[in-house]
N, C-alpha and C positions, 0 to 999 in steps of 0.2 A: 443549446446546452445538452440537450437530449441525443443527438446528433453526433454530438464529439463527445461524450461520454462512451456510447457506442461504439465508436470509433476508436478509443483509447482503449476500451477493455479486447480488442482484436491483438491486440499488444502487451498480454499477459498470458504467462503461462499457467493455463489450469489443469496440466497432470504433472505429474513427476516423473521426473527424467531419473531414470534409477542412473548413480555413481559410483563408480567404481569405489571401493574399500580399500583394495592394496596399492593406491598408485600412492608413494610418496611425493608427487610434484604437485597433487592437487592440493588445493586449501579450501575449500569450498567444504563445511563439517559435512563428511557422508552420512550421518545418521539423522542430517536434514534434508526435507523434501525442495521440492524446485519449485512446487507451488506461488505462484503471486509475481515469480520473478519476468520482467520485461523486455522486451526486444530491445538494444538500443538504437538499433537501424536495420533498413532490409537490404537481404542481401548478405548478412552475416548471424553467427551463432551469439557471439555478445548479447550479454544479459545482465542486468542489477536489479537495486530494488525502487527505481523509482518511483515506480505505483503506489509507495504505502506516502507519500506528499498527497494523495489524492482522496483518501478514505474519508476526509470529514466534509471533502466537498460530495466526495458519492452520498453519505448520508442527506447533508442537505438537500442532494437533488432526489432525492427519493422523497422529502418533508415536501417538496413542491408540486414533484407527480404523482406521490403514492405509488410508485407500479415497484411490487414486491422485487422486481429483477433488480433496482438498484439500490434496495437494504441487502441484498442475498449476495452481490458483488461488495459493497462495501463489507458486512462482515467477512465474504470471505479475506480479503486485502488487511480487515483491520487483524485478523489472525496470522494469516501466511507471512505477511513482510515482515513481523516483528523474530520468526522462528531462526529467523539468521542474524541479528543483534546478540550481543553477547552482554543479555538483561542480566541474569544472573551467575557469570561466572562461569558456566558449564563447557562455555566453550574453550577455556582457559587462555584468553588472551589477558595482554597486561592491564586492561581497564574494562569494566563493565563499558557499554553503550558501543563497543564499536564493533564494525563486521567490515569485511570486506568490499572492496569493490568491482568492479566487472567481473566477469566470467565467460567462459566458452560452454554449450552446450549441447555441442555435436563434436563427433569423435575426429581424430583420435585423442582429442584436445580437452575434453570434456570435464569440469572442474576445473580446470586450470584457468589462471587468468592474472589479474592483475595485482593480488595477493597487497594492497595494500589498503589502509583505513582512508577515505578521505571526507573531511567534515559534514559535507552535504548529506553524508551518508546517514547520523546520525539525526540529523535536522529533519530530513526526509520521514523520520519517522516519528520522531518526537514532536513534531507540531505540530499534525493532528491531534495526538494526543493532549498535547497543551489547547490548542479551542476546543475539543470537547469538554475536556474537563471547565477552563471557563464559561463555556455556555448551559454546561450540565449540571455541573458540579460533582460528575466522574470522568475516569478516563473510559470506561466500557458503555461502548454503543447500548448494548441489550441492556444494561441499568438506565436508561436515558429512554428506551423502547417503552418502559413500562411506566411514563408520565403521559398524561391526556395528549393527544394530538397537537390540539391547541396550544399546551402551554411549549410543546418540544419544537412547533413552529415559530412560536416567537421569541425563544430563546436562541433558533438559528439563525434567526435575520430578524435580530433589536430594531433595527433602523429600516425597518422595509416600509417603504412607502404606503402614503392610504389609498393612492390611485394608481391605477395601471399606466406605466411608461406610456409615452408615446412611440408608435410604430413611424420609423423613421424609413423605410421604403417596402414595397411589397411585393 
């Protein structure tokens, strides 16, 4: 898990791609950062949000290893992927919750993309949020940070066995 979590965060963008402001063909809000947003293959500039689907598993694996890198990647993801939902209106699309999909983020193309809502998008974000808040009884990580160890371990895996798996080859 360690492994491919690693491996997965090589597949996120952790600086901002500065956008252009006056191009009217992009849709991508420019007074949003590029942070969190994902490769969707190599080889091309295409980017969405699909990393914020993974925030509450980065958490849990931080409750299993403790090593500070993967609370520091999850809050960063549970922050960055939500800044391009349109939570509250700002963005003035016709419904709260939706954002767009893919994008380009190499020139001369940059911002520009696939300029449309699709469901997964919404999901992608929103259900981390929903197993946080039922295993928490919030949606913020850092409120859920400040319950003992113990009780935030067993709150993320209810059903975790009393004995260690068996190691099935070596």
């Amino acid at each position: 898990a360690v492994q491919a979590a690693t491996f997965a965060e090589t597949w996120t963008y952790a600086w901002d791609i500065p956008l252009p402001k006056d191009d009217p063909d992009m849709f991508y809000p420019w007074n949003r950062t590029t942070l969190g947003v994902s490769l969707i293959a190599t080889g091309f500039s295409g980017a969405d949000n699909f990393m914020a689907v993974t925030v509450y598993d980065y958490y849990r694996l931080y409750l299993l290893t403790r090593d500070p890198h993967f609370l520091e990647f999850c809050l960063f993801l549970h922050d960055a992927t939500k800044q391009v939902m349109d939570l509250d209106g700002t963005l003035g699309y016709r419904f709260h919750g939706l954002m767009n999909e893919a994008m380009h983020l190499a020139a001369p193309d940059r911002g520009h993309g696939v300029g449309k809502w699709l469901p997964w998008l919404t999901v992608a974000v929103l259900d981390p949020m929903v197993r946080m808040n039922k295993a928490f009884g919030t949606f913020e990580i850092r409120d859920a940070e400040q319950l003992p160890y113990e009780e935030r371990l067993g709150r993320a895996f209810p059903n975790k066995p009393e004995e260690k798996p068996q190691v099935l080859w070596t």
